[in-house]
C-alpha positions in Angstrom: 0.0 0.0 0.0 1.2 3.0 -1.2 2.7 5.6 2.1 1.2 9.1 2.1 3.8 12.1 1.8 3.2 16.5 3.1 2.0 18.5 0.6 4.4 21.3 1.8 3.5 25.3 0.7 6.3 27.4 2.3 5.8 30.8 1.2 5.3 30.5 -2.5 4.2 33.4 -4.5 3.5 34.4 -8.0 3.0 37.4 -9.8 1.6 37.8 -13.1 3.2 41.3 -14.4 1.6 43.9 -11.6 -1.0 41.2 -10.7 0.0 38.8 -7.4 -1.8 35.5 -8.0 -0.5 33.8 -5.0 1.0 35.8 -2.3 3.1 34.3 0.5 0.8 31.3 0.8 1.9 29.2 3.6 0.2 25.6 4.7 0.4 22.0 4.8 -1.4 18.9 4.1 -0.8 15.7 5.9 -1.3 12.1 5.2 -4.3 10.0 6.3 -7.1 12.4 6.1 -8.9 14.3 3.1 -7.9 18.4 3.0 -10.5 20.3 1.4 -8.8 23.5 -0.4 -11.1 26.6 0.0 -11.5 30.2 -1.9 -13.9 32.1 -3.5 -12.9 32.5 -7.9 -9.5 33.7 -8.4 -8.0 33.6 -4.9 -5.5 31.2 -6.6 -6.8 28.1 -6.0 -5.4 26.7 -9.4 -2.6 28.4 -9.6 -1.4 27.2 -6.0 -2.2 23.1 -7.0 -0.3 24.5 -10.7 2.9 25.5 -8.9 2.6 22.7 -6.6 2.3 20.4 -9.9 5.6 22.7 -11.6 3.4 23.7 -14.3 4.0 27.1 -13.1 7.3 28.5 -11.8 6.6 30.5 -7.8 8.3 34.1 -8.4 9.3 33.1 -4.4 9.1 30.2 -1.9 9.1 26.4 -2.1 6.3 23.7 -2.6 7.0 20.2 -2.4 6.3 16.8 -2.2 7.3 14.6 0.6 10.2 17.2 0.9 10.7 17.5 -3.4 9.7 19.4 -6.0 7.8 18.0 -8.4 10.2 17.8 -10.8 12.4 15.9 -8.4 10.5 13.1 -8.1 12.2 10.1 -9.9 8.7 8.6 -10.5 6.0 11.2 -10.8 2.9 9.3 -12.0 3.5 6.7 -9.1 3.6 9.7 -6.9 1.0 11.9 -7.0 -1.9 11.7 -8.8 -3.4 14.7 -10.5 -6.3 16.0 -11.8 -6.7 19.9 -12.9 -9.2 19.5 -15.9 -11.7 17.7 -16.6 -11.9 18.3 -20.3 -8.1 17.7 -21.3 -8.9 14.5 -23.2 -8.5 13.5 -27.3 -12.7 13.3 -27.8 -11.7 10.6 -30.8 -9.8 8.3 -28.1 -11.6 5.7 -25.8 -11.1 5.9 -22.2 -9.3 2.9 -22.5 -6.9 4.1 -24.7 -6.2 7.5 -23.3 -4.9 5.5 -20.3 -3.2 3.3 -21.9 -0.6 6.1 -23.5 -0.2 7.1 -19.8 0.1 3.8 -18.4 3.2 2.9 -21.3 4.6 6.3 -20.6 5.0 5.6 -16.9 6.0 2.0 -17.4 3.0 0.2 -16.3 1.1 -2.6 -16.5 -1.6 -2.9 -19.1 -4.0 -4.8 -16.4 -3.9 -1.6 -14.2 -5.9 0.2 -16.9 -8.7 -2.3 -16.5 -8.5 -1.9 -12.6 -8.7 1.4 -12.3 -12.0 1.5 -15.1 -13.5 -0.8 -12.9 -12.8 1.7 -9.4 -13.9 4.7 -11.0 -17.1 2.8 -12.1 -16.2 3.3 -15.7 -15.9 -0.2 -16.9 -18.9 -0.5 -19.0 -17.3 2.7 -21.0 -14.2 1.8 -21.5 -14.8 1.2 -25.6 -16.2 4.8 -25.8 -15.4 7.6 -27.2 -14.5 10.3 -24.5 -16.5 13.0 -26.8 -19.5 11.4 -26.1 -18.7 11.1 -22.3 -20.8 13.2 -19.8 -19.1 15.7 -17.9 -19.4 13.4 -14.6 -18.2 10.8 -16.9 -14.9 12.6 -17.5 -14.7 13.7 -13.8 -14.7 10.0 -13.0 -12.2 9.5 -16.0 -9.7 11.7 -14.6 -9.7 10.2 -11.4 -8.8 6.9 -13.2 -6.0 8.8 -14.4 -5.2 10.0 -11.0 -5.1 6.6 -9.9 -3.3 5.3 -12.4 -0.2 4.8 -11.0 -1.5 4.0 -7.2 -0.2 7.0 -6.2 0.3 7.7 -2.2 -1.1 11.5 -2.8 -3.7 12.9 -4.6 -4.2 16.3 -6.1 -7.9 17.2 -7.3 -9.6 20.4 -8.9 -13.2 20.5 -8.2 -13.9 16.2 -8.3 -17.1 16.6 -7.7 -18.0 19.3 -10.4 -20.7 17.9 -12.8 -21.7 15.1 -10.7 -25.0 14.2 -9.9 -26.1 13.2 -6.4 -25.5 9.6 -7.1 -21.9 10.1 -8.1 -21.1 13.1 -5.3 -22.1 10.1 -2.6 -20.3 7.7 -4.3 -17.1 10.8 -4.7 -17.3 11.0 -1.2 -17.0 8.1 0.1 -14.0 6.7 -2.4 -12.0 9.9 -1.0 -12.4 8.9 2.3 -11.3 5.2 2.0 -8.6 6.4 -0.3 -7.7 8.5 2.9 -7.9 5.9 5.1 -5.7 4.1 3.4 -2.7 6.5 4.5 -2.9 8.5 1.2 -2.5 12.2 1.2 -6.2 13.9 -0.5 -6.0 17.2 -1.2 -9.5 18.7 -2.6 -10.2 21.8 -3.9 -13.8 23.1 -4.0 -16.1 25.7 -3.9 -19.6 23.3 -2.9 -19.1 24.3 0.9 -21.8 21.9 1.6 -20.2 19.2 0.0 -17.3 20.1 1.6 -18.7 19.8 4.9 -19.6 16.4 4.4 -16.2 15.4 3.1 -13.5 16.8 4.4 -11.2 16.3 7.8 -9.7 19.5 7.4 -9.4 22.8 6.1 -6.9 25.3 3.8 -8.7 28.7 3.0 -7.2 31.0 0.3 -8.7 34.6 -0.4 -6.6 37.0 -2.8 -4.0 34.7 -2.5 -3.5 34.4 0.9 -3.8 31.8 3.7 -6.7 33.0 5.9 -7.2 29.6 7.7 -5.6 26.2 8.5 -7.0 23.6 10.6 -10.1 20.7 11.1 -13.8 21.9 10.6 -14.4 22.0 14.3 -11.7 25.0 14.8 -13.3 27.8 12.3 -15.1 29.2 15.0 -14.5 30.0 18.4 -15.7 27.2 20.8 -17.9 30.1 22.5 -19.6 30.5 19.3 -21.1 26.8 19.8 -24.2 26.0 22.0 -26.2 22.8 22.7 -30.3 23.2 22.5 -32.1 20.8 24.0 -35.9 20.6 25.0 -38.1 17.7 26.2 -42.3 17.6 27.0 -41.7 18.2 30.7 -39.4 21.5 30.7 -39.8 21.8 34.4 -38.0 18.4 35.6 -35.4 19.7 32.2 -34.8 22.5 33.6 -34.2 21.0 37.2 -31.5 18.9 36.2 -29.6 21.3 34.0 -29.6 23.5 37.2 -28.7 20.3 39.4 -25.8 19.7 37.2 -24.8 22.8 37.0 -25.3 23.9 33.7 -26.3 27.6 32.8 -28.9 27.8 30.5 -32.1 30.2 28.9 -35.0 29.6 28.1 -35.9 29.6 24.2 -39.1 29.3 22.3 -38.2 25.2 21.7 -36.5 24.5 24.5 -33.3 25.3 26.2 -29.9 26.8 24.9 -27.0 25.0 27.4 -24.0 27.1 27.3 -20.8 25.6 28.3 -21.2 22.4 27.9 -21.3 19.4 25.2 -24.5 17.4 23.8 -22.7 14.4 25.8 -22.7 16.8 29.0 -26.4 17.3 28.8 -27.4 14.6 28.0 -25.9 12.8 30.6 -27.6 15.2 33.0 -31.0 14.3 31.4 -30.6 10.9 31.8 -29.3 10.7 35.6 -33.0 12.7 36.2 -34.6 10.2 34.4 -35.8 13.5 32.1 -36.7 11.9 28.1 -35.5 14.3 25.9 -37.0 15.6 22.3 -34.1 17.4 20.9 -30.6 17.7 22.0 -28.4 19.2 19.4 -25.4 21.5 19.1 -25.8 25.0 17.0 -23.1 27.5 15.8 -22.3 29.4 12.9 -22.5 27.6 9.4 -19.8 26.9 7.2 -20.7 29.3 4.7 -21.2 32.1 7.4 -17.5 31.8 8.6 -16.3 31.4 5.3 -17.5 34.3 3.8 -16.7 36.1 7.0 -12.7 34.7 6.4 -12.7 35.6 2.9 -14.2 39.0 3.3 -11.7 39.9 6.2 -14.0 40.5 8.8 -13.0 37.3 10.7 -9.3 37.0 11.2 -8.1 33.2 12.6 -4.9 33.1 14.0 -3.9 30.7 11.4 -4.3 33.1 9.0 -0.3 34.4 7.0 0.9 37.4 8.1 0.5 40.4 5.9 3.2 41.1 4.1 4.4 44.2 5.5 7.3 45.5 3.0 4.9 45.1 0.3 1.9 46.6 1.9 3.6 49.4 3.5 5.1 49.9 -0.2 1.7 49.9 -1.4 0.9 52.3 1.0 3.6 54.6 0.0 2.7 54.6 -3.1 -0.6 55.8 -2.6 0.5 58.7 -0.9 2.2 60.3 -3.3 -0.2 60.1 -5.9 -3.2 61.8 -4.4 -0.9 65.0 -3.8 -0.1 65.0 -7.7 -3.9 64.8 -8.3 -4.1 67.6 -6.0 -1.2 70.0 -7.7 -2.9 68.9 -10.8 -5.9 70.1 -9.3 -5.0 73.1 -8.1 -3.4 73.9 -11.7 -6.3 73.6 -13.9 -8.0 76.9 -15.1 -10.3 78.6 -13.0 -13.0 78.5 -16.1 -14.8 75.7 -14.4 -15.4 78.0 -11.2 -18.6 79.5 -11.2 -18.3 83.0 -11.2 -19.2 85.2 -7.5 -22.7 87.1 -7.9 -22.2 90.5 -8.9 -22.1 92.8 -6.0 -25.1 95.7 -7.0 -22.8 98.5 -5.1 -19.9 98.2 -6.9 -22.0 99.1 -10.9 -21.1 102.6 -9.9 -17.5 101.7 -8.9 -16.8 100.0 -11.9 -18.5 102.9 -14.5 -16.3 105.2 -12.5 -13.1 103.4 -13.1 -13.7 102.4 -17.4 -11.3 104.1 -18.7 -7.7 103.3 -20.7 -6.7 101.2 -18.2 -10.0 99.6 -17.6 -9.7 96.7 -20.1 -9.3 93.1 -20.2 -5.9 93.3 -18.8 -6.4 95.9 -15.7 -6.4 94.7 -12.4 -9.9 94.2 -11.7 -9.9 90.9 -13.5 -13.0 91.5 -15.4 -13.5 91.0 -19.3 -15.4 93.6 -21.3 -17.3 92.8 -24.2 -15.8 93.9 -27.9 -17.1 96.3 -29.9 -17.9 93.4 -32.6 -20.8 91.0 -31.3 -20.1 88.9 -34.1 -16.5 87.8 -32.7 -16.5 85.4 -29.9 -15.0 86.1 -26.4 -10.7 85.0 -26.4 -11.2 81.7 -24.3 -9.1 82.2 -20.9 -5.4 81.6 -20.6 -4.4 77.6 -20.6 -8.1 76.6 -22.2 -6.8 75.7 -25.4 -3.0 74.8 -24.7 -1.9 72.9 -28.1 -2.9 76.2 -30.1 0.7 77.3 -28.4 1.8 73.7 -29.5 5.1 74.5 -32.2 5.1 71.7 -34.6 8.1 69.7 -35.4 9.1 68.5 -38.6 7.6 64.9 -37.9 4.8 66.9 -37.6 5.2 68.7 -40.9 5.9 65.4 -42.2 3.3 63.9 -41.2 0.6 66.7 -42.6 2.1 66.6 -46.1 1.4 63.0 -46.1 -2.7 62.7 -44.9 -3.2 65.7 -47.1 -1.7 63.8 -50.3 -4.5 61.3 -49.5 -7.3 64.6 -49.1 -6.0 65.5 -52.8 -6.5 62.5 -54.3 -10.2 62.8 -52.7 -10.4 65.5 -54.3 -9.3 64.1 -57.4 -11.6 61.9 -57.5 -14.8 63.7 -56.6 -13.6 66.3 -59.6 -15.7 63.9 -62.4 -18.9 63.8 -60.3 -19.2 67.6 -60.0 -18.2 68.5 -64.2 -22.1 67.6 -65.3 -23.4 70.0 -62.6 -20.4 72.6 -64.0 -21.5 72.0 -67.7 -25.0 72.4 -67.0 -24.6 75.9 -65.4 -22.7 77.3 -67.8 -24.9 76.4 -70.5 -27.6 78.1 -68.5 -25.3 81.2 -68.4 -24.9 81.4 -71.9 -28.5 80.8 -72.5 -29.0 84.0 -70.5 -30.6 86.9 -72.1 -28.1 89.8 -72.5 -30.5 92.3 -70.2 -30.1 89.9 -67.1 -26.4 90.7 -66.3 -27.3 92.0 -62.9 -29.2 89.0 -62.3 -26.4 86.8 -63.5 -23.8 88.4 -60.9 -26.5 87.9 -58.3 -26.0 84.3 -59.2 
């Protein structure tokens, strides 16, 4: 039976450009229990499992295998087994045959393809085409793959995506005897219900960080949980909650116990000979605390460190930035301002003061209108800055070639308009000699 090796994330990141996919991720997956891999779409999920894989290089950190990278491992397929996409098959190749090419590739036996058919529950399809599989079909096919090699981990995107109920029972429980068997699982998902039901433990990403390691029953703060319990006689209930010592309120169905277990209570109950009709322990739900991790408004202590350099770089970054919008700003033309009311006392000031000096450019700032209304009002200083613009010769350059292609336009608009020239100038001469001055009208 194959031995189950750490899944070992040590501070691997990885940067797209400006973009940080994964960012310091730190965590760990042991053997002999099924780790569910958490995170809402694009907290770097796949690209975590990718670099883990070495289909993508980490700008920074390690992840490794039983203490190697992936591309150490002498025999990979015997290994870990791996399963990213569901669609990556040849749709003209039987199921049979696309494991077979792994199977010779990896130096195994021929039988094992047969085996592994037969786990997955794929026997019956093993002549058929993969194009005409059903997505659950290929789900299950890629597990075969995984398996192919009887690997001691296990590495799987979203298993149980396209599966119906049938299959996601029958998904769940082949993880956890493949688990049991001392194999390492590692599970990524985004069904939290599903996960709920399947997993032993927990690793939650969100924009690329870790923002929780650990088993189910540690997301939430053991004071979080509460047993209810109620039973037909609440009186002789109540009794021997406070006869054991247990603090507890009252509630429209019962009782809510705090500090203590279902086992506590119940054991009360029953030393008071007390039948009970509910006895169960409430807290927050999975999806509650999830999207409370995610979101950053629950921090576990789990969770990686920020990474102070960058973020106070970041940080710096922004600073500097919003005074250059300001300077811009505060440099823009004051066209935009609306102008103050007129004050009514100061007509008589300003008809005293026209005058030579009282034009657009005295000291009183204001604009009087030109003599010609027909000319509009000079747009303030800085409104129209490329009319100052002094053009380069790659500028002249460039205007002698567009307007080539504006004369050939013309060029060849020049037949279109002759029949409309001809016409009026046999309507000129046509003209009788008595209508000159209607002629130069025209």
């Amino acid at each position: 039976m194959p031995d189950g090796q750490v899944i070992d994330f040590a501070g691997i990141t990885k940067r797209f450009g400006g973009i940080t996919a994964v960012d310091g991720f730190t965590a760990r997956a042991a053997p002999g229990v099924v780790t569910g891999f958490l995170g809402p779409n694009g907290a770097g999920k796949t690209t975590t499992l990718r670099m883990l894989l070495g289909l993508v290089a980490p700008t920074s950190g390690r992840a490794t295998i039983g203490g190697q990278r992936y591309a150490q491992l002498k025999h990979p397929l015997r290994t870990v087994g791996a399963t990213l996409e569901a669609s990556s098959f040849h749709p003209g190749r039987t199921g049979a045959a696309h494991l077979t090419i792994y199977a010779q590739a990896a130096g195994l036996a021929r039988t094992r393809v047969d085996e592994v058919l037969g786990l997955v529950g794929l026997a019956d399809a093993a002549g058929r085409k993969v194009g005409g599989y059903s997505l659950g079909m290929r789900q299950r096919l890629g597990l075969a793959y995984a398996l192919l090699g009887d690997p001691g981990v296990l590495v799987l995107d979203e298993p149980a995506n396209g599966l119906d109920p049938e299959g996601i029972r029958w998904m769940r429980g082949f993880l956890g005897q493949l688990a049991r068997e001392g194999r390492t699982v590692l599970v990524s998902s985004h069904l939290l219900a599903e996960v709920q039901q399947t997993v032993d433990a927990l690793l939650i990403i969100s924009r690329g960080r870790l923002v929780f390691q650990g088993a189910l029953n540690e997301l939430a703060d053991p004071g979080e949980y509460a047993t209810v319990v109620d039973s037909p006689d609440r009186a002789a209930l109540a009794a021997a909650l406070a006869e054991a010592g247990i603090g507890h309120d009252v509630l429209r169905s019962g009782f809510i116990a705090h500090g203590a277990g279902t086992a506590d209570v119940g054991a009360a109950a029953a030393a008071a000979g007390v039948a009970l009709s509910l006895l169960q322990r409430r807290g927050p739900a999975l999806e509650e605390v999830f999207l409370e991790l995610v979101d950053g408004i629950r921090v576990h202590e789990t969770a990686s460190p920020v990474s102070t350099p960058e973020a106070t770089s970041a940080v710096m970054h922004v600073a500097p930035d919003a005074e250059v919008e300001t300077e811009r700003a505060d440099d823009l033309p004051p066209a935009s301002t609306p102008d103050p009311d007129p004050d009514p006392d100061s007509d008589s000031d300003s008809d005293s003061d026209s005058g030579p000096g009282s034009g657009p450019d005295s000291d009183s700032g204001v604009e009087e209108p030109t003599s010609d209304a027909g000319e509009p009002e000079e747009p303030p200083v800085g409104d129209r800055p490329w009319e100052d613009y002094v053009k380069t010769d790659a500028d002249h350059e460039a205007d002698a070639f567009f307007a080539s292609y504006d004369d050939e336009a013309d060029s060849a608009q020049q037949p279109a308009t002759a029949p409309a020239d001809e016409e009026r100038r046999e309507a000129d001469e046509e003209a009788e000699p008595g209508s000159t001055e209607a002629g130069d009208d025209r």
